[in-house]
N, C-alpha and C positions, 0 to 999 in steps of 0.2 A: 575340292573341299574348301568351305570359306576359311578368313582367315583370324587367326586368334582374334584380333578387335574387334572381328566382328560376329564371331559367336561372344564375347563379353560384353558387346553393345544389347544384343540379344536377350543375356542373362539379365542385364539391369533393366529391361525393359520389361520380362516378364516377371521379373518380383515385384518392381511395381504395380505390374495389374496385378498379379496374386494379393496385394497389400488393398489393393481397393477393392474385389472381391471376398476379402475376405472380412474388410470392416461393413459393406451392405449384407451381406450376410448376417452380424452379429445385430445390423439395423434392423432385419427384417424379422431377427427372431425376437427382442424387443416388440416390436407392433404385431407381432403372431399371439402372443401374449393378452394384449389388450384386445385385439379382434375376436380372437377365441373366448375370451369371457364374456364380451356384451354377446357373441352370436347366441351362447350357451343360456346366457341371463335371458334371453326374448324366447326360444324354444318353447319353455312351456308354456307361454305365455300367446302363441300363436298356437300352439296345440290345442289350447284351451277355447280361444276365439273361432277357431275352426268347429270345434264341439259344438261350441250354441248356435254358432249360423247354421250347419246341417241339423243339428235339434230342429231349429227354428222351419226351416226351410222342406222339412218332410210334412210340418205340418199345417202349411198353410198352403193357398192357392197359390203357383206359379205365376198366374198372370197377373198379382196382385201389384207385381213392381217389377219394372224390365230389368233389372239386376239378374230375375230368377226364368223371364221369358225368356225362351231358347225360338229360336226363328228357325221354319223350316227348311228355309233354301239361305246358305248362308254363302253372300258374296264377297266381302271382304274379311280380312282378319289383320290384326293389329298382332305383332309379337313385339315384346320388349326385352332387348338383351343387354346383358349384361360382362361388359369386360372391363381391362384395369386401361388407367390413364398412360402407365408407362410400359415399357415392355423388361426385356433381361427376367420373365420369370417362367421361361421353358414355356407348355403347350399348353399352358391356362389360355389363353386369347385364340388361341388356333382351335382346340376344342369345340368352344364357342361359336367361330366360323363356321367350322365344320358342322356342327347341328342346326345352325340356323338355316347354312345350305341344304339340309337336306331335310329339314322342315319345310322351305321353301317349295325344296320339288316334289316332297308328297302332299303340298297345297295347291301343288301347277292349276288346278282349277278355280282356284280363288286369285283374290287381288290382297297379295302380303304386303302390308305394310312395317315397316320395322319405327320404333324408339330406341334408338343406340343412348346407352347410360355408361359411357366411358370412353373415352376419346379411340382406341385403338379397331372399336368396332366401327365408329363411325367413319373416320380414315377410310377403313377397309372397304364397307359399302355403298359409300358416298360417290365415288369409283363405280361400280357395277350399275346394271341395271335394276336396282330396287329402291323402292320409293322410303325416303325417310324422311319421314315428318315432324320427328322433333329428335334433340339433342340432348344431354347432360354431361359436361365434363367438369373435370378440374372439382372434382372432391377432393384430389388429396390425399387418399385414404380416409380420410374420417368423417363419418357419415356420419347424419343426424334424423333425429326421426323426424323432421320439419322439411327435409330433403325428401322422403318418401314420400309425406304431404302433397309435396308440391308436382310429384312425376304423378302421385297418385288421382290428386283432383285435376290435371291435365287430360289422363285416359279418361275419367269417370265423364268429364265434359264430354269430351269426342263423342265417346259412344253413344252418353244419352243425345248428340245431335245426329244422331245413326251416320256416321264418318268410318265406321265397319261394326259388323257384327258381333264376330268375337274376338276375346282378347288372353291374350298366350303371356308367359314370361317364362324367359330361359336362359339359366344361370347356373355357374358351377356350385353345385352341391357340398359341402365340407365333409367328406369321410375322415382324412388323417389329413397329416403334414404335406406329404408325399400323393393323394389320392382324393380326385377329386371328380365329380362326376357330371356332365349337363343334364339339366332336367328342365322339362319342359312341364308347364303348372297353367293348366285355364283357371282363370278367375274372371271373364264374365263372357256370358253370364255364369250364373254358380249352377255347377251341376257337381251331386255328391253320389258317393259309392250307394246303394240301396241293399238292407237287407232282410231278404224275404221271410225271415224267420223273426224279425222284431216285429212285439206288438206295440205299436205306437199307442202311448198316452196323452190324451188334447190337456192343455195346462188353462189357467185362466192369465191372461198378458193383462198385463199394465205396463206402459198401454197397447192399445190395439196393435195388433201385428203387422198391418202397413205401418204403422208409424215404428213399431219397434224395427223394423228392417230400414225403414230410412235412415237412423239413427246407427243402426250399428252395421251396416253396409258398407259404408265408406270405411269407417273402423279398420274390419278387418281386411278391406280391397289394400289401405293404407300399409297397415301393419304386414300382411303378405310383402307386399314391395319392399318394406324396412326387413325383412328379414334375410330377401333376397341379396340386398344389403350387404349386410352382415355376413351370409356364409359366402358372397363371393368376394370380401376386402378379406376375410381369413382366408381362404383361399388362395388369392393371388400373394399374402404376405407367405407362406407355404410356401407357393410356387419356387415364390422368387427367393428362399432362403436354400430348399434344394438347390437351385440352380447356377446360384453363386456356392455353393458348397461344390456342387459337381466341379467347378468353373478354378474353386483355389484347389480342390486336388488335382485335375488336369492341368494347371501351372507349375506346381509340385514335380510332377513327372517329366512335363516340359524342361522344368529345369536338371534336372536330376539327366535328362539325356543331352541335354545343352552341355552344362560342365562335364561329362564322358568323353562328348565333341572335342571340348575343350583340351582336357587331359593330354586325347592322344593328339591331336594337332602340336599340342605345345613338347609329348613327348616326341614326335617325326622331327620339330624343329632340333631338337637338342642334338638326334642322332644327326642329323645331317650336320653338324655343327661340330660332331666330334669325326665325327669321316670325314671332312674338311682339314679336319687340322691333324687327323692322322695322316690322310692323302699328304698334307703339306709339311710333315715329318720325315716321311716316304723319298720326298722328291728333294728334301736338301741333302740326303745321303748321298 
């Protein structure tokens, strides 16, 4: 059994980490706060951009803009994933691994290419054999929608230089606090749910519908990506406020069996201490 100094070396050492566990926690629920309001503020807002490009997009010719042409033999694919810069937030970034690998191998017939949008994916696959073609870290947490821009008109380049066919994004999804889900989103080219029982109505465009798709194309390629954004910096501040919560109650308990160590260590010492000096009562008789 160790000895008293040093289960109370122990004890002071785990309060301390409960103490800094317990203050990122109250950081992370802070910036859970403000991630969940902008994610919430853009929602319909991408709901709605989604409505007019599919409007748009039932009623004009595919081949009008390679946005909307789908190729028939498609050789490579672009995915862009999304994870955090740091870790300590549980199974948000492993997740993510985890779907991109097995996106990967139900693509074994294509040439996957990845954009890691957070330092811990890139880490992870920089390592492996898979090709990564660009990088984004060191946001921070706080994205801006000039940030999307910029990842946005990077894929939009590639592609239009046929650098792969199509293009994927996959990122943890914001259900709750606690619960969060990877989802995988093609956004090019655009291909929308079709339904057989709507009667499509032709509208009159100002302006012309290639031109309206040039125009608001990027838009919503952009704003997709920003929103991606958004639910996975909520996400990850989620993550990682569980997981320093898990982290100061399992310090809690840690202590709490630490000082029982304690207790009886220090109560053996005592007996032994008075059986000594009974023994040595004993023997001057």
């Amino acid at each position: 059994m160790p000895g008293m100094r040093d289960i109370k070396r122990k004890i002071a050492s785990v309060k301390s980490t409960q103490k800094i566990t317990k203050a990122m926690k109250m950081v992370s629920a802070a910036k859970l706060r403000r991630a969940q309001e902008a994610m919430e503020a853009a929602r319909p807002y991408a709901n709605k951009i989604y409505d007019v490009v599919a409007s748009i997009r039932k009623r004009v010719n595919p081949e009008l803009h390679p946005f909307l042409n789908t190729k028939e033999e498609v050789k490579s694919v672009c995915l862009v994933i999304f994870t955090s810069d740091r870790g300590l937030c549980g199974a948000f970034n492993s997740n993510v691994i985890k779907a991109t690998n097995k996106f990967i191998t139900e693509n074994s017939d294509k040439k996957v290419k990845l954009v890691c949008v957070g330092r811990r994916g890139y880490d992870f696959f920089r390592k492996r054999d898979v090709e990564v073609i660009d990088k984004y870290i060191s946001f921070g947490g706080r994205v801006t929608f000039d940030d999307a821009v910029k990842i946005g008109e990077s894929i939009v380049k590639n592609f239009l230089e046929e650098q792969f066919d199509e293009v994927y994004i996959l990122y943890n999804e914001f259900k709750s606090i606690v619960y969060h889900v990877p989802k995988v989103v093609k956004i090019l080219p655009l291909v929308f749910d079709k339904d057989e029982n709507e009667v499509l109505v032709d509208y009159l465009y100002e302006p012309k519908p290639d031109i309206l798709l040039n125009n608001i194309m990027p838009k919503y390629i952009n704003f997709t990506i920003f929103r991606a954004l958004l639910e996975s910096t909520a996400g990850e501040h989620g993550a990682r406020m569980a997981a320093m919560d898990n982290a100061t109650r399992n310090a809690g308990e840690l202590i709490d069996k630490l000082v029982l160590s304690f207790n009886k260590a220090r109560q053996a010492a005592i007996t032994k201490e008075i059986l000594d000096i009974v023994n040595g009562a004993e023997a001057l008789k």
